[in-house]
C-alpha positions in Angstrom: 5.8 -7.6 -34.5 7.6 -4.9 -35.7 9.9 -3.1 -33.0 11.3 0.4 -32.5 13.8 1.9 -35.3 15.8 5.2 -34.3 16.7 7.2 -37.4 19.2 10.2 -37.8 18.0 13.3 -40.4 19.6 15.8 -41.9 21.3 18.6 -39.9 18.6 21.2 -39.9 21.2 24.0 -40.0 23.1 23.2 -43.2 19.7 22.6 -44.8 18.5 26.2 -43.6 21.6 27.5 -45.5 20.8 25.7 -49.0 17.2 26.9 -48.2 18.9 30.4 -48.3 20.5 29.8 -50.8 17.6 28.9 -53.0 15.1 31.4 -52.2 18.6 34.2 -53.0 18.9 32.1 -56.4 15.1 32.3 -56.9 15.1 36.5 -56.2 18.1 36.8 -58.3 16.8 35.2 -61.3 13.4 37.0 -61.3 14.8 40.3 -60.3 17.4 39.6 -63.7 14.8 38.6 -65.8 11.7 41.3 -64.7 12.4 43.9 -67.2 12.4 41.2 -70.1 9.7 40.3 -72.6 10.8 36.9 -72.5 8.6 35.5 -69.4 10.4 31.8 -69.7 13.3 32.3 -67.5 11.1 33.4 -64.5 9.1 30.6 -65.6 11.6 28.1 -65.5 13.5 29.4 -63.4 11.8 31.6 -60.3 9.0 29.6 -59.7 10.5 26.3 -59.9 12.8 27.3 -57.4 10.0 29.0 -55.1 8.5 25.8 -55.5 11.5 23.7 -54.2 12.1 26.2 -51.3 8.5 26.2 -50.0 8.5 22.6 -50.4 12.3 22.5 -48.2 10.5 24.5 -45.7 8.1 21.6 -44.7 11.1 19.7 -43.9 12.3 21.5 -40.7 11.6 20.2 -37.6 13.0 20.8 -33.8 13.0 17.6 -31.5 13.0 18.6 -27.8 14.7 16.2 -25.0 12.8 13.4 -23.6 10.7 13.5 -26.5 10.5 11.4 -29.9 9.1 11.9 -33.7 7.5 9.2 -35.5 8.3 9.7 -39.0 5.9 8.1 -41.8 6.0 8.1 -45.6 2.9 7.6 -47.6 1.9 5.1 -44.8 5.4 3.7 -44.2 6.9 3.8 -40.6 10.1 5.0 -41.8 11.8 5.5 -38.1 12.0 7.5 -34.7 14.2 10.1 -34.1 15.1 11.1 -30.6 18.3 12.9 -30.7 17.3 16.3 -30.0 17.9 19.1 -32.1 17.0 21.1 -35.5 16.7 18.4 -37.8 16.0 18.1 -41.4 13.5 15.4 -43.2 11.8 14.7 -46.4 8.9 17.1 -46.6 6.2 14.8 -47.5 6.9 12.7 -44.5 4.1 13.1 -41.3 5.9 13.5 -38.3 4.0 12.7 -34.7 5.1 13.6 -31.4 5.5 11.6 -28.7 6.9 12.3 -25.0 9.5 9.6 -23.3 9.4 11.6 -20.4 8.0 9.3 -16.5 3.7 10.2 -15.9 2.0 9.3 -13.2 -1.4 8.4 -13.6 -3.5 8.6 -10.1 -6.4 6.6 -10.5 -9.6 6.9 -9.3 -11.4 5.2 -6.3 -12.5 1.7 -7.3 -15.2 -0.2 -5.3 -14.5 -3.6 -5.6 -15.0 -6.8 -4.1 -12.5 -8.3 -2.5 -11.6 -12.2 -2.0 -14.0 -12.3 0.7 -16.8 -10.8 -0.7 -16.5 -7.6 1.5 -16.5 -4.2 -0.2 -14.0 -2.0 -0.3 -12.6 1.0 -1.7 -9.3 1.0 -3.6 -6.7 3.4 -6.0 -3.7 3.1 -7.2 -1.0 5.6 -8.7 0.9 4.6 -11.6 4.3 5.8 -12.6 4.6 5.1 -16.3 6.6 6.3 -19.7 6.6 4.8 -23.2 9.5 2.7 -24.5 8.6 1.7 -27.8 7.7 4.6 -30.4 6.3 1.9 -32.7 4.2 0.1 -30.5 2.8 3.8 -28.5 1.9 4.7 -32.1 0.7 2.2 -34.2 -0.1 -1.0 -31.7 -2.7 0.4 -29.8 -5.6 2.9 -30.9 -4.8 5.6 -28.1 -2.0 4.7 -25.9 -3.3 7.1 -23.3 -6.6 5.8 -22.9 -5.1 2.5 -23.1 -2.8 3.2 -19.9 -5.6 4.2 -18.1 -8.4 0.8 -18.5 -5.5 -1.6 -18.2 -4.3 -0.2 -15.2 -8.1 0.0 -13.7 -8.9 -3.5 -15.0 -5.1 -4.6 -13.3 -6.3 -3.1 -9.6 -9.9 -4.7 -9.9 -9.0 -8.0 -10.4 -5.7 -8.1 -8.0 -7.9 -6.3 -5.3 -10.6 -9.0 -5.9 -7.4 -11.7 -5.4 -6.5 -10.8 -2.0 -8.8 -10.8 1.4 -8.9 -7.2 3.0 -7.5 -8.7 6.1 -5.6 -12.2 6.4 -4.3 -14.3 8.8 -1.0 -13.7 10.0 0.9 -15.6 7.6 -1.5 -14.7 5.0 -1.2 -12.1 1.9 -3.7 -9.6 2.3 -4.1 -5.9 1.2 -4.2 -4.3 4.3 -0.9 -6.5 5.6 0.8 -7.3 2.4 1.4 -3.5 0.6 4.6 -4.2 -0.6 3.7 -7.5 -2.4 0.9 -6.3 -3.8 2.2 -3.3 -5.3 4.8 -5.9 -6.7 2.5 -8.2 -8.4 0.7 -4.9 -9.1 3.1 -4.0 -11.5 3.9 -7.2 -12.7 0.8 -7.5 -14.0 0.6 -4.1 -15.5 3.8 -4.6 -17.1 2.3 -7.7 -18.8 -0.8 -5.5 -19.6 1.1 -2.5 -21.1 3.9 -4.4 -23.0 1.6 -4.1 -26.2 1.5 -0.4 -26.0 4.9 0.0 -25.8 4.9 1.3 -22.1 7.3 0.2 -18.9 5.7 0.8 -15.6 8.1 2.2 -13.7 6.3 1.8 -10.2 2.7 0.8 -8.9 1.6 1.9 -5.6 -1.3 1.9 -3.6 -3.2 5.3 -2.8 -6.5 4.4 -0.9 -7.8 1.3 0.8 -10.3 1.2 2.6 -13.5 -0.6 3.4 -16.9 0.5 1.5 -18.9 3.5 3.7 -21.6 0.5 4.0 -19.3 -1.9 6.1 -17.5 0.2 7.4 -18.2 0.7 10.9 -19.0 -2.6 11.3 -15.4 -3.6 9.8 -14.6 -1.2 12.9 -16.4 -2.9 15.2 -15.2 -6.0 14.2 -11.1 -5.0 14.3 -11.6 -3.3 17.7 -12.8 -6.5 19.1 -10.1 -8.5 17.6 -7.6 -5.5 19.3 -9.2 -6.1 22.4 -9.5 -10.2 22.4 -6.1 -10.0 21.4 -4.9 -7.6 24.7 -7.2 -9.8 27.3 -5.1 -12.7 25.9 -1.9 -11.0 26.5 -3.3 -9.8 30.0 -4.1 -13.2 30.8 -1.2 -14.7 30.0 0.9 -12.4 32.4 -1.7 -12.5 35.0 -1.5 -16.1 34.8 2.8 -16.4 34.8 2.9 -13.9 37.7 0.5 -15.8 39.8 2.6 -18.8 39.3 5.9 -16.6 40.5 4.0 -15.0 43.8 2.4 -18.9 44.5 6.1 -20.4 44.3 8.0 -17.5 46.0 5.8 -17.7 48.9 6.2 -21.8 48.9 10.5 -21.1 48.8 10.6 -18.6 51.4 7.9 -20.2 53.7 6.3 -17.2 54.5 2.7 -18.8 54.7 1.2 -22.2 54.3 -1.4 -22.5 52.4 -4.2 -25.2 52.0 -5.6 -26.7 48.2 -9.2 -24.0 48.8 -6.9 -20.8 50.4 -4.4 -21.4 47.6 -7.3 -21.2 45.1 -9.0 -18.5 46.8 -5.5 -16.9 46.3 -5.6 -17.4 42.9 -8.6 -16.3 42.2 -8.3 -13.2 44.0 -4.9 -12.4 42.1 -6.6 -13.1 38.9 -9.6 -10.7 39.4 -7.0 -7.8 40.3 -4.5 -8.2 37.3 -7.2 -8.5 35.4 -9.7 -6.2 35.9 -9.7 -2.9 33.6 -10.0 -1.2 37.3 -7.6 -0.4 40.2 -7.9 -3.0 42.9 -9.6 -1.4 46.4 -8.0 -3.5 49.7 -10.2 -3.4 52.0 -8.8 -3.4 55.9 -9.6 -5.9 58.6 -9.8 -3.3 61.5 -10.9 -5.6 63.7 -14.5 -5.6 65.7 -15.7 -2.0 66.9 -17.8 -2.1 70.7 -19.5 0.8 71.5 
């Protein structure tokens, strides 16, 4: 495949000067020759030289930074240039535009399905410039448009590689941001190499479950949250029963039976564990009238 080749023109500003010169040279000879009979000087001489400078002035052209010209001749790639400047070229050349400077392309929301079969909602935001003139230009139809369905094909099928929600050792989109806006880019590297194009960073913008499954998603996190905090709960509850039941056995404050000890238990477990303040109630002993 043919790559990339930078190319260096002539100095616009000395070629401006012959220009000059050859419109003055042009002037002078049909200004000489316009009281004459004789029209063959201006003939040969004026118009040939008109001809030449109007032909000259095709050639100029300005290259401003972070921006490249693809120069062709009569269907041949005959270089880039990139230096910036006033430059001078052959003046039958076609010269095409095309900017090196970083875009960011913010894609749209994609409903997809992900590994589990759940849908959600996802975008992406693409920093991206082009590399290779050549390939921009001439490899691909439209570069631009090609930018934008590679990188929406890349996000559907990497969001329909990962679960929403994993395990906790598992990759998922929700858990795993960083490596899959790595692979992200990976794969739209791969993607965009044909076009010429380095992706300069890949980053999610939106995820989130589809407005159908959504609240029961909800639903369903909130009672992972909370099955999650009763098992914390209950293993303190549990750890600082064992503490008060062996403190009290040390210190021999109380002796306790197998049925008061579980009784104990039991009534320790119901306090630290119940989502309500405990309420002691008072043996104040038997009222007579």
């Amino acid at each position: 495949m043919q790559q990339e080749r930078e190319i260096r023109p002539q100095n616009g500003w000395a070629m401006l000067v012959l220009e000059i010169l050859v419109v003055a040279a042009a002037a002078a000879i049909l200004i000489t020759n316009a009281g004459r009979n004789s029209p063959l000087p201006i003939l040969f001489g004026t118009v040939p030289l008109a001809i030449l400078a109007v032909l000259g002035a095709k050639g100029f052209f300005v290259v401003n930074p972070n921006i490249a010209v693809v120069v062709l001749l009569f269907g041949s790639y005959r270089g880039t240039v990139k230096r910036n400047g006033f430059h001078w070229t052959n003046p039958f050349t076609v010269r095409t535009g095309i900017s090196l400077r970083a875009r960011t392309l913010n894609g749209q929301k994609l409903k997809v399905n992900d590994r589990a079969g759940n849908p959600i909602e996802i975008a992406a935001v693409v920093v991206w410039q082009v590399n290779d003139t050549f390939a921009a230009r001439f490899e691909v139809d439209n570069y631009l448009e090609f930018v934008n369905t590679q990188s929406e094909t890349a996000v559907r099928h990497l969001a329909s590689s990962y679960p929403y929600d994993g395990e906790e050792n598992e990759l998922s989109l929700r858990g795993s941001t960083d490596e899959f806006s790595q692979h992200l880019q990976k794969e739209l590297q791969d993607r965009l190499l044909r076009a010429g194009v380095t992706v300069v960073e890949a980053r999610l913008s939106h995820l989130a479950y589809a407005p159908e499954i959504a609240g029961a998603m909800l639903q369903r996190q909130q009672a992972g949250a909370i099955i999650a905090a009763r098992q914390k709960i209950v293993e303190g509850a549990v750890g600082m029963v064992e503490d008060a039941l062996r403190q009290l056995s040390e210190r021999q404050m109380v002796t306790l039976d197998e049925e008061r000890k579980a009784a104990m238990v039991s009534n320790l477990l119901v306090v630290l564990c119940s989502e309500r303040s405990a309420q002691p109630v008072l043996n104040a002993g038997t009222l007579y009238n």
